[in-house]
MDAnalysis code that builds the backbone (N, CA, C; Angstrom):
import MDAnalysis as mda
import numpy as np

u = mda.Universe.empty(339, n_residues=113, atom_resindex=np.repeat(np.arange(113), 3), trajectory=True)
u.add_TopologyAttr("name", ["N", "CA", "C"] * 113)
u.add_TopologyAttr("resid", np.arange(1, 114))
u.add_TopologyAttr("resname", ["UNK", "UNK", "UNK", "UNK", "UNK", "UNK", "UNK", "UNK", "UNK", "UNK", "UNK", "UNK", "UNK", "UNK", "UNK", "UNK", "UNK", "UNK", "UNK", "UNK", "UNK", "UNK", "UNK", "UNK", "UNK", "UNK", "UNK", "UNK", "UNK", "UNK", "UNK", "UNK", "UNK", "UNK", "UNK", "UNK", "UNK", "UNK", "UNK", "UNK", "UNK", "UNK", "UNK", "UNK", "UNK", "UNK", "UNK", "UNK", "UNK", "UNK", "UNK", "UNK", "UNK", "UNK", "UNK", "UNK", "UNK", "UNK", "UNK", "UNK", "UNK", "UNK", "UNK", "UNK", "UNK", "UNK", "UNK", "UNK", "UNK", "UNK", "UNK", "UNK", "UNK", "UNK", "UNK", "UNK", "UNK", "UNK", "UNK", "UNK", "UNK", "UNK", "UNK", "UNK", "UNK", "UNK", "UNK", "UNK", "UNK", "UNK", "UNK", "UNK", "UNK", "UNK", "UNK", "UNK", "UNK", "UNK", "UNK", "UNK", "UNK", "UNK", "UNK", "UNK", "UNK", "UNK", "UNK", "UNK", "UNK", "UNK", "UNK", "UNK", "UNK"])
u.atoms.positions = np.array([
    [0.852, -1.182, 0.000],
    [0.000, 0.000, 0.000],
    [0.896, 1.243, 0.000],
    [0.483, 2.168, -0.789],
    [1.413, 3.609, -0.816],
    [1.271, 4.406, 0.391],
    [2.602, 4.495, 1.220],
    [2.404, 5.589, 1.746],
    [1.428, 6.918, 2.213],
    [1.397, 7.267, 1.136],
    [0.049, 8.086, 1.039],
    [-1.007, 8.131, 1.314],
    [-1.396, 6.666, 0.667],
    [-2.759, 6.498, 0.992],
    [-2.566, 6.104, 2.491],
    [-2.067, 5.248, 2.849],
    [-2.033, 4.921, 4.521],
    [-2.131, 6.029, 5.576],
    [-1.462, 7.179, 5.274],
    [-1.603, 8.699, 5.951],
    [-2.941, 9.210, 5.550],
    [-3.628, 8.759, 4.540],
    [-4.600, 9.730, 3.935],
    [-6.081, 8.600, 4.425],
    [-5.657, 7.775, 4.846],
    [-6.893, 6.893, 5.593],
    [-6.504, 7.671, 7.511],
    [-5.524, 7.384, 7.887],
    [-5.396, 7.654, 9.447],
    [-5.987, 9.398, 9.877],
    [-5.893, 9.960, 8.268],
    [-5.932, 11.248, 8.583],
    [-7.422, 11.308, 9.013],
    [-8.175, 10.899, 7.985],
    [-9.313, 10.679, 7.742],
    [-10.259, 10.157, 9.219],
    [-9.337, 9.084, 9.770],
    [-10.144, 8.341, 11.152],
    [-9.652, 9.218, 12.240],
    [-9.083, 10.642, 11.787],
    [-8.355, 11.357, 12.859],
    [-9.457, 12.822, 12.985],
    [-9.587, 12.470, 12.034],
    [-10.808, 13.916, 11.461],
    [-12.098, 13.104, 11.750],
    [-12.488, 12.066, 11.722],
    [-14.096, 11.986, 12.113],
    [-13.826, 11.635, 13.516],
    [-12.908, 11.085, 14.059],
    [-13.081, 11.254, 15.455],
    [-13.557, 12.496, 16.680],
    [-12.629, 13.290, 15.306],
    [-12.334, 14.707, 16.383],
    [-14.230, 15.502, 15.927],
    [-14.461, 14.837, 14.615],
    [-15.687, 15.708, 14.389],
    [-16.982, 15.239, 15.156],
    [-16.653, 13.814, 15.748],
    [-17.793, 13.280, 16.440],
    [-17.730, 13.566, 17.880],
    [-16.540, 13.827, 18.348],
    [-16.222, 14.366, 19.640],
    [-16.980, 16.170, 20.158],
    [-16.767, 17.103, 18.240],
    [-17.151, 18.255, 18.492],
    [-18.644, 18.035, 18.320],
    [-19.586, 17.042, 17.631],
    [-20.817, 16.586, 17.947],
    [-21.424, 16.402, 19.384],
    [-20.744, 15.757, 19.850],
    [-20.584, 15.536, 21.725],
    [-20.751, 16.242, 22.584],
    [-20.071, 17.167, 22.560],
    [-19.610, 18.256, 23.220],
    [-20.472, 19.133, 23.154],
    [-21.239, 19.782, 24.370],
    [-22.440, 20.626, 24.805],
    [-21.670, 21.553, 26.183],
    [-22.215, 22.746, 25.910],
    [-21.735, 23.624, 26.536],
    [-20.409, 24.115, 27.250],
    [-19.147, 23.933, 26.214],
    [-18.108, 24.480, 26.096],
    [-17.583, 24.615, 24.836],
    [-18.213, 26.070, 24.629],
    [-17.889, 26.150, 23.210],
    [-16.156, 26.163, 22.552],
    [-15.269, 26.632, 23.531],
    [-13.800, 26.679, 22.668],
    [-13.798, 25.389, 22.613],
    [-14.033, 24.646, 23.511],
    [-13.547, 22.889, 23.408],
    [-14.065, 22.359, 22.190],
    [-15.376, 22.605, 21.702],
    [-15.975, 22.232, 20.393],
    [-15.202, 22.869, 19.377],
    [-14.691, 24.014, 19.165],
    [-14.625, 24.789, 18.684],
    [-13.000, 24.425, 18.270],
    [-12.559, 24.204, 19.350],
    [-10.804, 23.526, 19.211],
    [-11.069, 21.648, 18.889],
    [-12.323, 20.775, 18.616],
    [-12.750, 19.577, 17.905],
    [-12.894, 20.231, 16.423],
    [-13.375, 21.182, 16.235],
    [-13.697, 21.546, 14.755],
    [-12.706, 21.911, 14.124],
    [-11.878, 22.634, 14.914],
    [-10.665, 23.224, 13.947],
    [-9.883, 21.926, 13.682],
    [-9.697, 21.128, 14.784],
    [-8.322, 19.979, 14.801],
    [-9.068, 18.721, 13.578],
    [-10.482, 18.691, 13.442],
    [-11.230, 17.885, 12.234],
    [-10.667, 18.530, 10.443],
    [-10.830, 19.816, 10.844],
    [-10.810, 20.670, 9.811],
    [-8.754, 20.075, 9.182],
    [-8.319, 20.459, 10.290],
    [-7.303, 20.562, 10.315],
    [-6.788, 18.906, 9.480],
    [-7.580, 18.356, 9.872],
    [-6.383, 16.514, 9.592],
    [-7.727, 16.152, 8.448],
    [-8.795, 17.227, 7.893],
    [-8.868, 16.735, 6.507],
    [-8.165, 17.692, 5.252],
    [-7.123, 18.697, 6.086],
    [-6.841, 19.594, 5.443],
    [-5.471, 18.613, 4.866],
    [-5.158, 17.787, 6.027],
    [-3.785, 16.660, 6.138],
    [-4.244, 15.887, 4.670],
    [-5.529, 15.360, 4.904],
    [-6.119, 14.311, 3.722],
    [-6.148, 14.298, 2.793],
    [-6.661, 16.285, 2.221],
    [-6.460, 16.241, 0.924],
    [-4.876, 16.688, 0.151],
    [-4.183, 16.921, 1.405],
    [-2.300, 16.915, 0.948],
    [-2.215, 15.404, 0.572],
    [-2.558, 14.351, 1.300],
    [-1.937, 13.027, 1.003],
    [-2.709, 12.661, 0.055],
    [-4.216, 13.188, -0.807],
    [-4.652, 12.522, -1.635],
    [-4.183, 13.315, -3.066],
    [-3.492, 14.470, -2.985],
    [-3.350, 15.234, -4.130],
    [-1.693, 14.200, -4.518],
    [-0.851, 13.784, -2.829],
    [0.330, 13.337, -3.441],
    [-0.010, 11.859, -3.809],
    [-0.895, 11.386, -3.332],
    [-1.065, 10.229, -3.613],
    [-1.412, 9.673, -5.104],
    [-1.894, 10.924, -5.964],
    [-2.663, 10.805, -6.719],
    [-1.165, 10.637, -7.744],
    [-0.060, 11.500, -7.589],
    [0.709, 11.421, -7.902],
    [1.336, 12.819, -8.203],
    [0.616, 13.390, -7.923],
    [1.262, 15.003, -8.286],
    [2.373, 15.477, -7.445],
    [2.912, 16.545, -7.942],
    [4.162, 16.959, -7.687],
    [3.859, 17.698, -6.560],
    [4.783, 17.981, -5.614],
    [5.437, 19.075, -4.362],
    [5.336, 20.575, -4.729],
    [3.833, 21.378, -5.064],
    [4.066, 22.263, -5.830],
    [2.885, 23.482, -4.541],
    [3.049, 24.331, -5.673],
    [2.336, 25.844, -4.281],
    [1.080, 25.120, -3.806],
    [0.253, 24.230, -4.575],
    [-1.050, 23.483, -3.699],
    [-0.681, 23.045, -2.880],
    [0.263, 22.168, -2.835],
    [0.692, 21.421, -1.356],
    [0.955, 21.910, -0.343],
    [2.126, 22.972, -0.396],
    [2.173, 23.978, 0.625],
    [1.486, 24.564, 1.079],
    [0.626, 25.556, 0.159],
    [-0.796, 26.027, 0.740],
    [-1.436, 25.040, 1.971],
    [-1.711, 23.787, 1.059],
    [-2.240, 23.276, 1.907],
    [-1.826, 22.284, 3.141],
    [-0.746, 21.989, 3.120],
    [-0.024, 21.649, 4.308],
    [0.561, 22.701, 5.542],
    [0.500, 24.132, 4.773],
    [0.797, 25.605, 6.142],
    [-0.987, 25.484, 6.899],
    [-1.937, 25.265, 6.073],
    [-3.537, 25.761, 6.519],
    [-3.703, 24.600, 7.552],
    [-2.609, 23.591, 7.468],
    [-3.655, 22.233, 7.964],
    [-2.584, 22.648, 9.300],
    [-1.161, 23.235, 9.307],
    [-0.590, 23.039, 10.434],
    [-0.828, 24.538, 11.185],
    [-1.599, 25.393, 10.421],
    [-2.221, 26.341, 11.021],
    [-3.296, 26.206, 11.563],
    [-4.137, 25.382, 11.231],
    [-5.614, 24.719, 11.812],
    [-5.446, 23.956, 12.804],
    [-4.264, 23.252, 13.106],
    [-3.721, 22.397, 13.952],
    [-3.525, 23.363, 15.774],
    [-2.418, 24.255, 15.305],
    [-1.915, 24.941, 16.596],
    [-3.376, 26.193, 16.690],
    [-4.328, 26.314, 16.150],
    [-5.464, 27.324, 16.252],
    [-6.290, 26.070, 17.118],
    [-6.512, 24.999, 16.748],
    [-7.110, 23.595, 17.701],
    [-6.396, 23.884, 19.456],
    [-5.123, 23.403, 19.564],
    [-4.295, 23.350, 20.314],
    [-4.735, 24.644, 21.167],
    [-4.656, 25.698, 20.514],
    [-4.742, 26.958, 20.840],
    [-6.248, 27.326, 21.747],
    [-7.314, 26.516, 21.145],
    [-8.783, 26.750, 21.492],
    [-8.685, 25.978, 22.755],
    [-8.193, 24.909, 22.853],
    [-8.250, 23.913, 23.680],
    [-7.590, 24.723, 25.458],
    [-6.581, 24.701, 24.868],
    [-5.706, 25.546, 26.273],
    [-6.629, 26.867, 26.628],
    [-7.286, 27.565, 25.833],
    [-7.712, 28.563, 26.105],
    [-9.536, 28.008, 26.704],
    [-9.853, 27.326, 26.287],
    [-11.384, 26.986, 27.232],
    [-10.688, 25.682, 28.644],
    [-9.335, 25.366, 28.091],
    [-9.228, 24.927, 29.806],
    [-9.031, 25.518, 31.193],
    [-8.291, 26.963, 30.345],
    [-7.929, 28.399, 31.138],
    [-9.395, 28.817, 31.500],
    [-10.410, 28.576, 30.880],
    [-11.528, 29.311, 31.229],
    [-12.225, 28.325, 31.973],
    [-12.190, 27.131, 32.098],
    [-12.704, 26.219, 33.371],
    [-13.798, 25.465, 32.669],
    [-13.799, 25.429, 30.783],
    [-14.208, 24.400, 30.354],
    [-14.002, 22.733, 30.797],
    [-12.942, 22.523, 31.437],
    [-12.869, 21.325, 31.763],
    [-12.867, 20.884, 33.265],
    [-13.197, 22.065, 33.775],
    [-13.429, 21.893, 35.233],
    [-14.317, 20.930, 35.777],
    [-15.538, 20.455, 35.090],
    [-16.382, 19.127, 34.930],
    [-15.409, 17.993, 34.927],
    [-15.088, 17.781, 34.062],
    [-14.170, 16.318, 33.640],
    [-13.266, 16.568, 35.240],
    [-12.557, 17.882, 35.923],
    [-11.461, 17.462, 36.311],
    [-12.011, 16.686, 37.942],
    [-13.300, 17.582, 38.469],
    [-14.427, 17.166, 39.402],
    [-14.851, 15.857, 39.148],
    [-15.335, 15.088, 37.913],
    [-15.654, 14.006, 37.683],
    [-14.389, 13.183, 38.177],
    [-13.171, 13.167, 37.809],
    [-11.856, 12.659, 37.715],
    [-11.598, 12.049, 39.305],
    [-11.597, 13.337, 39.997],
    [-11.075, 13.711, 41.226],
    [-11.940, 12.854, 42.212],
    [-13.465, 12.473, 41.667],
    [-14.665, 11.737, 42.613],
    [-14.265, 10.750, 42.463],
    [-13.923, 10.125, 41.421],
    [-13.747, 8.798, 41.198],
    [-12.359, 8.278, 41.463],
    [-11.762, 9.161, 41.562],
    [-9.862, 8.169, 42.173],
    [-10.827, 8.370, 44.261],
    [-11.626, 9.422, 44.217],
    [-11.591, 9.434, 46.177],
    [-12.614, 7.700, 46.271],
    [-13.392, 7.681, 45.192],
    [-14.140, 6.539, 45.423],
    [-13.726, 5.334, 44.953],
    [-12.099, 5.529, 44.444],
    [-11.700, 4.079, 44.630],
    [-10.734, 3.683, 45.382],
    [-10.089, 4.556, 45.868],
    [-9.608, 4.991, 47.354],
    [-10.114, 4.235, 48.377],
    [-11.213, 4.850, 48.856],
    [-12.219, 4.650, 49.790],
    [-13.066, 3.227, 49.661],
    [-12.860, 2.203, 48.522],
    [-13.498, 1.363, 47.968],
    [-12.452, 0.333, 48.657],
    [-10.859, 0.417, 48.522],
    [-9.506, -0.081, 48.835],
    [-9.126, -0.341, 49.832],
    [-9.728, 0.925, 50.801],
    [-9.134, 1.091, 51.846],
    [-10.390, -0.107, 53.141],
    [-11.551, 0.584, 52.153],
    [-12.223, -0.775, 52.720],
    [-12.364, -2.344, 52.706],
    [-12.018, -3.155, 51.888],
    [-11.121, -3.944, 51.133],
    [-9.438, -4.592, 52.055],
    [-8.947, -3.786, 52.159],
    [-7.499, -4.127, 53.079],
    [-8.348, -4.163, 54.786],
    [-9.713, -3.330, 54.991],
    [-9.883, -3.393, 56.129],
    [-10.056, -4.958, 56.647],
    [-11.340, -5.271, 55.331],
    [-12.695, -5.922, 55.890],
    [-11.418, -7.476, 55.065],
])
């Protein structure tokens, strides 16, 4: 299998992941917002590996489109850090934090009993 295409399938299961994740995602908008760009971003990857795949040359399309996809990339990155700064993930970190005290407390009863 070419190269290409092998990057241009992973890209692909990298981009509907991230687009079903920004489907998911209810009431934190940068977090969706940093799923959409990073989707955007790795089908921007897809159509670089399907233009080289196809067989075409290393030319201003590619670049174009390999600067947009690694600009869509750190603008993802970018959304992400910035709704964690804002306490978008303050849920998940509360969820996190209940569940290591309740298996803790699950352990400790366990070594008692």
């Amino acid at each position: 299998m070419n190269e290409w295409i092998l990057r241009l399938i992973v890209a692909l299961i990298f981009a509907g992941i991230l687009a079903y994740q920004a489907r998911t995602t209810v009431g934190r908008p940068m977090t969706r917002r940093a799923y959409v760009l990073g989707a955007t971003a790795f089908l921007a990857f897809a159509a670089l590996n399907l233009a080289l795949a196809t067989g075409a040359e290393f030319g201003l399309i590619q670049i174009v489109l390999g600067t947009l996809a690694v600009a869509l990339l750190l603008s993802a990155v970018a959304s992400l850090f910035i709704g964690a700064r804002a306490g978008e993930m303050r849920r998940g970190q509360e969820s996190a934090t209940k569940m290591i005290e309740e298996f803790k407390n699950r352990r400790e009863r366990q070594e008692k009993g």
